[in-house]
TORRODREN-619861 format. One line per 3 residues: number of its first residue (from 1); their letters; for each residue z, y, x of N, C-alpha, C. Coordinates in steps of 0.001 Angstrom, whole numbers. Layout:
TORRODREN-619861
NUM = A = Z/Y/X/Z/Y/X/Z/Y/X; ...
***
This chain:
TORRODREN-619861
1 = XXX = -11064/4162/-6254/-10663/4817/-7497/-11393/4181/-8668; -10442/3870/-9412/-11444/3251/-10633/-11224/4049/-11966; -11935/3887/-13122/-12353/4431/-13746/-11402/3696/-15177
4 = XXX = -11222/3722/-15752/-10486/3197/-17153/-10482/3572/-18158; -11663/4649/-18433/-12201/5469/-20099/-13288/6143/-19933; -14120/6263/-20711/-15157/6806/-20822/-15924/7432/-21867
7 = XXX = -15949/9074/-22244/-16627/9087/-23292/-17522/9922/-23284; -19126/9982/-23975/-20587/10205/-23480/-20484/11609/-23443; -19756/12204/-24449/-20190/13237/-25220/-18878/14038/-25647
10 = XXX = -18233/14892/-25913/-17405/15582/-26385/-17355/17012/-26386; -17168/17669/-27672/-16965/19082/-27765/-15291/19950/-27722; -14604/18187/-27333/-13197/19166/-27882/-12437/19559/-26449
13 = XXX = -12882/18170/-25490/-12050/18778/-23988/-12142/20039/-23358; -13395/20557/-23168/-13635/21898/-22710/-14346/23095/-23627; -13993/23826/-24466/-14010/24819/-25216/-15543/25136/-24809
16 = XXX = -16727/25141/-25807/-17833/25651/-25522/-18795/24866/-24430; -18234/23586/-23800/-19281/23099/-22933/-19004/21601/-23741; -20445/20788/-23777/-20352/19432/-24636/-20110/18824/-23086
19 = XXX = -19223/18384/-22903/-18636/17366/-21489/-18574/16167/-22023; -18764/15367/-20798/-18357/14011/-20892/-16727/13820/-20752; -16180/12762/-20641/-14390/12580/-20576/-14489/11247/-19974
22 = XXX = -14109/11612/-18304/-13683/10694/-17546/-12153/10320/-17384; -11389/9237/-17466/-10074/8445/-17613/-9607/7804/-16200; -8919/8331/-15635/-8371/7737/-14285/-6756/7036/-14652
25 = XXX = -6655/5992/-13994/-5261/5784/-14493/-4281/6139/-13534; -2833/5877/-14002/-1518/6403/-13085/-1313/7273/-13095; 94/7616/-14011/546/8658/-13589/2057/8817/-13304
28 = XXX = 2665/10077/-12916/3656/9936/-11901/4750/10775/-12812; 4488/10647/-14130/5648/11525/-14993/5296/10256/-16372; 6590/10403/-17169/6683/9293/-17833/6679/10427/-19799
31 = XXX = 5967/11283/-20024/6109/11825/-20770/6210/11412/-22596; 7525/11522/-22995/7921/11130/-24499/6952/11066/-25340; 6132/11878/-25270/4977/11904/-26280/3699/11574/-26020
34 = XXX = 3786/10880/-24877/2363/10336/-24342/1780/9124/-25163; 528/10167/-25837/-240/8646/-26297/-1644/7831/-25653; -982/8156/-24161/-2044/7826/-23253/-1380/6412/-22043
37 = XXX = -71/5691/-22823/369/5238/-22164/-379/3499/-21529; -1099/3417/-21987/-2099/2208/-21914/-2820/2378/-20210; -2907/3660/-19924/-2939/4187/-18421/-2388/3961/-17261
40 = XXX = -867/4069/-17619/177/3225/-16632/-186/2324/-16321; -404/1495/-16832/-614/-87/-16724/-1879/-659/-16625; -2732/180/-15897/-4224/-152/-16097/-4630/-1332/-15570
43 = XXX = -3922/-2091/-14665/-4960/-3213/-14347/-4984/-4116/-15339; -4239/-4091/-16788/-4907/-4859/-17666/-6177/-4069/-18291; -6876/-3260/-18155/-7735/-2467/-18670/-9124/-3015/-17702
46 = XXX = -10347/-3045/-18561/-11697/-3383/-17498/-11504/-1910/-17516; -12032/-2181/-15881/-12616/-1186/-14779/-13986/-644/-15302; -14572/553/-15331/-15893/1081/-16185/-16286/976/-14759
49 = XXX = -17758/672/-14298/-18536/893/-13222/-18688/2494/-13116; -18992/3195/-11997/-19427/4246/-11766/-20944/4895/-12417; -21623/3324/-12034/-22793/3950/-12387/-23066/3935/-13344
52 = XXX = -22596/3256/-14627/-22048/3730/-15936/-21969/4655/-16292; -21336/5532/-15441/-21108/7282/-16022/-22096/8170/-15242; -23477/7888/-14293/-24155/8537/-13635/-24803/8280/-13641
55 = XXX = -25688/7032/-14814/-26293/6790/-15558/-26551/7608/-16757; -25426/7401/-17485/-25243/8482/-18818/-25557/9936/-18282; -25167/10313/-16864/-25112/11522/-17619/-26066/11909/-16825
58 = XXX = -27382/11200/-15971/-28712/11561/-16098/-29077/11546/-17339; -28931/10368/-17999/-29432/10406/-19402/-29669/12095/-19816; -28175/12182/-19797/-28337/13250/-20973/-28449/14990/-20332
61 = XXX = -29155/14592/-18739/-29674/15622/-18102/-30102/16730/-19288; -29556/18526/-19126/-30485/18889/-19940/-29698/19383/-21036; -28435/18468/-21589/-28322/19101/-22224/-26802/19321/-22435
64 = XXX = -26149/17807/-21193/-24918/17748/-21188/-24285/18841/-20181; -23498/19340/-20603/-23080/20495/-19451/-22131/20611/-18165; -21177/19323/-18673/-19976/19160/-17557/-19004/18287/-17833
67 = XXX = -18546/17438/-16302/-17658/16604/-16561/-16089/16663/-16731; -15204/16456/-17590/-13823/16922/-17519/-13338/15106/-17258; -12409/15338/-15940/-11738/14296/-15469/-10147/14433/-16077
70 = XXX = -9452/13294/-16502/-8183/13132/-16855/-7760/12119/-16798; -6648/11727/-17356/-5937/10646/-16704/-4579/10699/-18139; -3546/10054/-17659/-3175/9367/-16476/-3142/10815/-15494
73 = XXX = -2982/10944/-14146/-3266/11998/-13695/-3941/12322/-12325; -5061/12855/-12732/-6110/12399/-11540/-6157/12628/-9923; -4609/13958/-9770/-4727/14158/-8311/-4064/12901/-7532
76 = XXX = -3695/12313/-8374/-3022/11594/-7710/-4174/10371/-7013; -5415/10473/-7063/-6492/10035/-6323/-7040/10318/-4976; -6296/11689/-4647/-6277/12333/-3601/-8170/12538/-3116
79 = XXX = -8274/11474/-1692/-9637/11744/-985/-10614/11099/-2147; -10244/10177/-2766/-11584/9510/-3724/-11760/10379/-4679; -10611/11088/-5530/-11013/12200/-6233/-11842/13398/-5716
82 = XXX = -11923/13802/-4902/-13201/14498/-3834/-14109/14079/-3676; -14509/12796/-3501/-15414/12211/-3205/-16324/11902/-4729; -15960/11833/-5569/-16401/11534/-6647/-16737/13102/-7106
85 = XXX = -16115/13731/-7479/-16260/15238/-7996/-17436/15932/-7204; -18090/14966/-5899/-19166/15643/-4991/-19629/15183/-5175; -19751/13859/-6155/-20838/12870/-6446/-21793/13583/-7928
88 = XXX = -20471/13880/-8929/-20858/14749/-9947/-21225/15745/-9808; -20742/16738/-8500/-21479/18015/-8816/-23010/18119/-8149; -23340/16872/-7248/-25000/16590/-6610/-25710/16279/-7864
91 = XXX = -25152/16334/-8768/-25845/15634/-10156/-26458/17027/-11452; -25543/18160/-10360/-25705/19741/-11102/-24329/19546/-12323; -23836/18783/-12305/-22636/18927/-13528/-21225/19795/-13340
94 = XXX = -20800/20371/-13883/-19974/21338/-13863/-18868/20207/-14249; -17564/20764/-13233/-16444/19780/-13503/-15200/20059/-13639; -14293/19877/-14517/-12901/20774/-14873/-12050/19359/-14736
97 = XXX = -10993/19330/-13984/-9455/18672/-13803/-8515/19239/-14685; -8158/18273/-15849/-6851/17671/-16335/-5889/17520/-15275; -4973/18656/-14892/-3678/18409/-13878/-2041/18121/-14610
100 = XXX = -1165/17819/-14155/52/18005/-14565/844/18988/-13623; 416/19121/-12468/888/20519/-11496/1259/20525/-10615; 1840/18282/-10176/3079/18307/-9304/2593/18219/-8528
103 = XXX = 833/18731/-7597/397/18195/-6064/-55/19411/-5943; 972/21006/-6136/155/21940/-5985/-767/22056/-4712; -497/21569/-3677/-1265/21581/-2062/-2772/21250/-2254
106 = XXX = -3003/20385/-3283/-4177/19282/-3916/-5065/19863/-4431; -4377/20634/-5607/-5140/21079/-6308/-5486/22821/-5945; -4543/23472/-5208/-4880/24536/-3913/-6506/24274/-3652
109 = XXX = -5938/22970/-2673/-7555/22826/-2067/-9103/22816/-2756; -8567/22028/-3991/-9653/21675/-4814/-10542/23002/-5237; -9392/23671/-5769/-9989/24999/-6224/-10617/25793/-4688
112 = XXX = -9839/26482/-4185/-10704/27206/-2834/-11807/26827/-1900; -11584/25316/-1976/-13455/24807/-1451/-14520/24748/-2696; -14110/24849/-3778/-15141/25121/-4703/-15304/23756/-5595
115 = XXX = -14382/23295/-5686/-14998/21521/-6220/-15023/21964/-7681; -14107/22968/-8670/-14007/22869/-9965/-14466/24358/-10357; -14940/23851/-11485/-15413/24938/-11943/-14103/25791/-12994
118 = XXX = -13209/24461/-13510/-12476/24693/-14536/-11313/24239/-14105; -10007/24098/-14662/-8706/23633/-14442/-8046/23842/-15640; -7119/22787/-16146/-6522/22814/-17059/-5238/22328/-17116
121 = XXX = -4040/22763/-17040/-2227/22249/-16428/-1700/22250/-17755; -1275/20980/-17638/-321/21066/-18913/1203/21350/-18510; 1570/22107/-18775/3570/22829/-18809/4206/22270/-20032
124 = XXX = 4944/21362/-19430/5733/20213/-20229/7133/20719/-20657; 7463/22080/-20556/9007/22117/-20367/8982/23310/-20177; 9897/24241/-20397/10538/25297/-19718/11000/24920/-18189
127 = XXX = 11247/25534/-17126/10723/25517/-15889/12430/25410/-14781; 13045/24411/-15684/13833/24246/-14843/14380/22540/-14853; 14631/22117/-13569/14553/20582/-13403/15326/19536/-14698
130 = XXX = 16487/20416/-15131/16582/19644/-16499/16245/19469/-18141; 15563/20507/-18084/14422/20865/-19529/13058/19414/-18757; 12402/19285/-17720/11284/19033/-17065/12154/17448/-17657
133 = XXX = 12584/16933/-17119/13611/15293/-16800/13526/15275/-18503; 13960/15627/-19181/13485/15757/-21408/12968/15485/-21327; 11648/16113/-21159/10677/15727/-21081/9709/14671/-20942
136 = XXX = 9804/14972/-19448/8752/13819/-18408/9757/12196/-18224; 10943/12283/-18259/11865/11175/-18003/11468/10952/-16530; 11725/12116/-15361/11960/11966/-14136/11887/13236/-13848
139 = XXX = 12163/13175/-12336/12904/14347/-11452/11620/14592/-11022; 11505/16342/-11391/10260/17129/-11131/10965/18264/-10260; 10531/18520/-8823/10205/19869/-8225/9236/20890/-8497
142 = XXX = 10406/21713/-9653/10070/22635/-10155/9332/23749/-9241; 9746/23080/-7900/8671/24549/-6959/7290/24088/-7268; 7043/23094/-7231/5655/22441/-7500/4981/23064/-8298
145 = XXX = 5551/23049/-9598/5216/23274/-10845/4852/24925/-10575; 5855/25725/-9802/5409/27302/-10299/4670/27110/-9265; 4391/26642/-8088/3429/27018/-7528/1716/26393/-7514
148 = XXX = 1502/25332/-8502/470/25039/-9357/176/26504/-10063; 1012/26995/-10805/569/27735/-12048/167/29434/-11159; 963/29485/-10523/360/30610/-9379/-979/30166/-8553
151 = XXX = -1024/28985/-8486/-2370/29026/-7493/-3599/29259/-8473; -3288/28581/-9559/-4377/28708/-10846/-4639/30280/-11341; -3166/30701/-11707/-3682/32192/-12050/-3966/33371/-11208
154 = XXX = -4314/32631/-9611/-4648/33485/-8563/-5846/33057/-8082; -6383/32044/-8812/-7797/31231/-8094/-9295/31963/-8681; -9114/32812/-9278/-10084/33396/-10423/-10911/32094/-11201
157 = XXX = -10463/30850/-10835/-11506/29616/-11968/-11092/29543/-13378; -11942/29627/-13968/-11557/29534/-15564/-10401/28443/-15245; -9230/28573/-16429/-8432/27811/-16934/-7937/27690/-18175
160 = XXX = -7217/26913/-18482/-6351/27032/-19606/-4722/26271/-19442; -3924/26672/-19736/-2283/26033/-19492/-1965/25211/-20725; -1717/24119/-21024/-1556/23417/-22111/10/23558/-22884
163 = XXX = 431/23437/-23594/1732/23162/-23651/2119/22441/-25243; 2559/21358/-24958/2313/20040/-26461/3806/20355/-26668; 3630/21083/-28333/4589/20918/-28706/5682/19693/-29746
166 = XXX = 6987/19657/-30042/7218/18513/-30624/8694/18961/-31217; 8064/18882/-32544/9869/18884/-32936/11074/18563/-32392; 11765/19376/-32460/13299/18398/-31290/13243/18267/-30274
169 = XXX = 11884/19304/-29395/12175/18482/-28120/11658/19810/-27374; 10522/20194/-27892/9564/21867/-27419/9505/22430/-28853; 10140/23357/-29205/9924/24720/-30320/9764/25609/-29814
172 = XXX = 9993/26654/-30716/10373/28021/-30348/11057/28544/-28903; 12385/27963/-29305/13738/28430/-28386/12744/28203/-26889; 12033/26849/-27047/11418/26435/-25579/10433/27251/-25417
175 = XXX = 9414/27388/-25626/8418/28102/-25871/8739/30185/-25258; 10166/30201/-25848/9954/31601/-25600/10125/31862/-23696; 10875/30528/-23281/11467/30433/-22251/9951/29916/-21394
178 = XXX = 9185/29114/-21728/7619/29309/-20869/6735/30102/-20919; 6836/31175/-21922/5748/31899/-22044/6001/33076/-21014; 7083/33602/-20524/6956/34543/-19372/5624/34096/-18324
181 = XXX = 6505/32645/-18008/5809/32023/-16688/4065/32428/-17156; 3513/31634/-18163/2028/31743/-18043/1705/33282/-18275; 2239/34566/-17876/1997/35653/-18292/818/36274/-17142
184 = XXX = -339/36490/-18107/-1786/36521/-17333/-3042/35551/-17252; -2523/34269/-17920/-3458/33268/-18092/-4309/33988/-19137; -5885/33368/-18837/-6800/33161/-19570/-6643/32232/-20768
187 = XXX = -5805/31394/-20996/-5822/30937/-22169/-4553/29828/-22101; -4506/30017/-23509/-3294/29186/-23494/-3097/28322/-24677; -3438/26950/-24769/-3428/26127/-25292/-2630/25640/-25876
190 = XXX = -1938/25729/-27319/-751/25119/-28151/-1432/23772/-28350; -605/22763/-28065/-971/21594/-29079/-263/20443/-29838; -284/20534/-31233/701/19553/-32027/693/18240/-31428
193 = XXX = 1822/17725/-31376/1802/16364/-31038/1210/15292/-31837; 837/14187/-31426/175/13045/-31948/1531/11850/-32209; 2127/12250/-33562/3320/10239/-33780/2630/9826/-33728
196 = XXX = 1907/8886/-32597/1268/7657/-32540/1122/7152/-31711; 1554/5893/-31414/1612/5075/-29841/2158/5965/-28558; 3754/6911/-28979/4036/7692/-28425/4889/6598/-27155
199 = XXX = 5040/7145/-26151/5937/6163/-25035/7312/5786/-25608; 8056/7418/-26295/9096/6696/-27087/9426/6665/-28584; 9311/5404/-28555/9083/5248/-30228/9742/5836/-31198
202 = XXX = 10726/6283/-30815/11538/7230/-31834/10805/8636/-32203; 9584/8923/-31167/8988/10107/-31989/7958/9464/-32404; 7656/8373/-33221/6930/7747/-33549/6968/8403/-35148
205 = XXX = 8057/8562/-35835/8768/8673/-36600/8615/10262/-37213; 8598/10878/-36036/8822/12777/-36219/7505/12954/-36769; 7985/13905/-37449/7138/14501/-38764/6445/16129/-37353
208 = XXX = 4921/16337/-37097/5152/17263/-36281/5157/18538/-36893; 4631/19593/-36667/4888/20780/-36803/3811/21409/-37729; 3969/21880/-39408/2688/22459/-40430/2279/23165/-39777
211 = XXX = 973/23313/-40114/-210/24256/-39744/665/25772/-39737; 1485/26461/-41070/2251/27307/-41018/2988/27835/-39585; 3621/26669/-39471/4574/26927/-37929/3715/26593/-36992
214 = XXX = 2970/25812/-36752/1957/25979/-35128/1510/27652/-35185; 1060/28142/-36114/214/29677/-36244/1870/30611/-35702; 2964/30155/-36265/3974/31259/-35745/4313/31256/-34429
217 = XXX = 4394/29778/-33742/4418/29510/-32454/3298/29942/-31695; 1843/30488/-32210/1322/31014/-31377/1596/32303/-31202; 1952/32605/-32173/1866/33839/-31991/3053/34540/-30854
220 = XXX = 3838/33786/-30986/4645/33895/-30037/4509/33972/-28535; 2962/32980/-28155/2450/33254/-27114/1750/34654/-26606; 1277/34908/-27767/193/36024/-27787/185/36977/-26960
223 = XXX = 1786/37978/-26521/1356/38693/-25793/1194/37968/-24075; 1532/37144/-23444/1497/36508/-22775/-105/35533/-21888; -751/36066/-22879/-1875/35721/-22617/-3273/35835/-22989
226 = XXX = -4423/36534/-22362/-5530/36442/-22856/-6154/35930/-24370; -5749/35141/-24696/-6249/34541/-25936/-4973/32934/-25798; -5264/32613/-27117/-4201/31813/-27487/-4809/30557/-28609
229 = XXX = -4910/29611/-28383/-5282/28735/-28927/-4893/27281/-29775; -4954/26889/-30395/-4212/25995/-31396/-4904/24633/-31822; -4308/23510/-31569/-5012/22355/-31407/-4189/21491/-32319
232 = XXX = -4456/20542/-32923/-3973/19624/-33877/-3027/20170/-34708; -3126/21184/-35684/-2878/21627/-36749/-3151/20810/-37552; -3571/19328/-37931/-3909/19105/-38979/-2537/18002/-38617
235 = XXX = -2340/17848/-37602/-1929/16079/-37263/-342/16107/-38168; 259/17508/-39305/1507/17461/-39883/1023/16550/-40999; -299/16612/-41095/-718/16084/-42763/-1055/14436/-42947
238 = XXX = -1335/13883/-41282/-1655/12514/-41173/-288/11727/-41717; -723/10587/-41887/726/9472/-42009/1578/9248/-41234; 2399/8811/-40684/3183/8023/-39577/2745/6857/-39651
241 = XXX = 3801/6444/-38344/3161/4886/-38280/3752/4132/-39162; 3932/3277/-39913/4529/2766/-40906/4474/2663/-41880; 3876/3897/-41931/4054/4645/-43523/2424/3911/-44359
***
């Protein structure tokens, strides 16, 4: 398993813990608004050594609190992703998985032997195989998907459910149609999309969603979940690319 990002320090991946941000590449959904697509294709990317990151984060013994792994998408590492997550937690570091949902069996396990402390699923779609294919640009078993989001909101591990919204593609109309499903999550994560180095360039272009309308779209979540949260509210006010 190799490694393809690395960053020392961060307050924004896990709410309240300063984590590091580990980068695995490959992933197995081709998502429109991914500005993580440099991942796919990692063997042009240097490989980060391991001990690179277990280095650092003796370093910062003390005060760093936990590692959040992502990708690209990391179950798809299967036994080395275990093996590593036992490497980090001999180190005392607390560790939360970036999932997309589709290995619910995987991430089952992960959680009930104890490997994570945290979990975080992003729900790409309203929950049926041709809203998912919009989306991701491939054929998703939607059993997968609900039965990720059931194992999570039955695992008692902190979580949060992501869901990136995008003009023209996830609003409202979508939104009202996922929010049943996460009904009972601990938290639920809105987040504006990023026009930038999106997979398809035509939302390169889309203007995303004012601070105004992200706040109405949460609210829309609200009864649906524990608390409700809102992420790149600012990104309506940045430029496009071009511009």
């Amino acid at each position: 398993m190799e490694i393809k990002g690395f960053i020392e320090n961060s307050l924004l991946e896990w709410e309240g813990r300063l984590s590091c941000v580990i980068f695995l590449p490959g992933c197995n959904l081709r998502c429109a608004y991914c500005h993580a697509g440099y991942l796919l294709d990692a063997d042009k990317l240097p490989t980060i050594p391991r001990q690179t990151v277990f280095d650092a984060l003796r370093k910062h013994t003390g005060w760093l609190d936990a590692a959040v792994i992502t990708g690209g998408e990391p179950t798809l590492h299967g036994e080395e992703l275990v093996e590593f997550i036992q490497e980090l937690r001999d180190l005392g570091v607390e560790v939360m998985v970036e999932t997309n949902g589709t290995r619910p069996e995987f991430l089952e396990s992960l959680m009930e032997d104890g490997y994570l402390d945290a979990v975080s699923m992003d729900v790409k779609a309203p929950l049926t195989p041709q809203d998912y294919r919009r989306v991701t640009g491939t054929d998703v078993d939607m059993g997968c998907i609900r039965r990720s989001i059931r194992a999570i909101l039955d695992s008692g591990v902190e979580h949060e459910f992501r869901v990136t919204v995008v003009p023209g593609l996830i609003g409202r109309e979508e939104l009202a149609r996922i929010a049943p499903e996460l009904k009972g999550a601990q938290t639920v994560a809105l987040q504006n999309f990023q026009p930038t180095h999106c997979l398809s360039h035509a939302l390169c272009i889309v203007r995303p969603y004012m601070p105004e309308q992200m706040d109405a779209l949460g609210e829309l979540m609200e009864p649906f979940a524990e608390r409700v949260i809102i992420r790149g509210r600012e990104h309506a006010l940045a430029p496009l690319e071009g511009q």
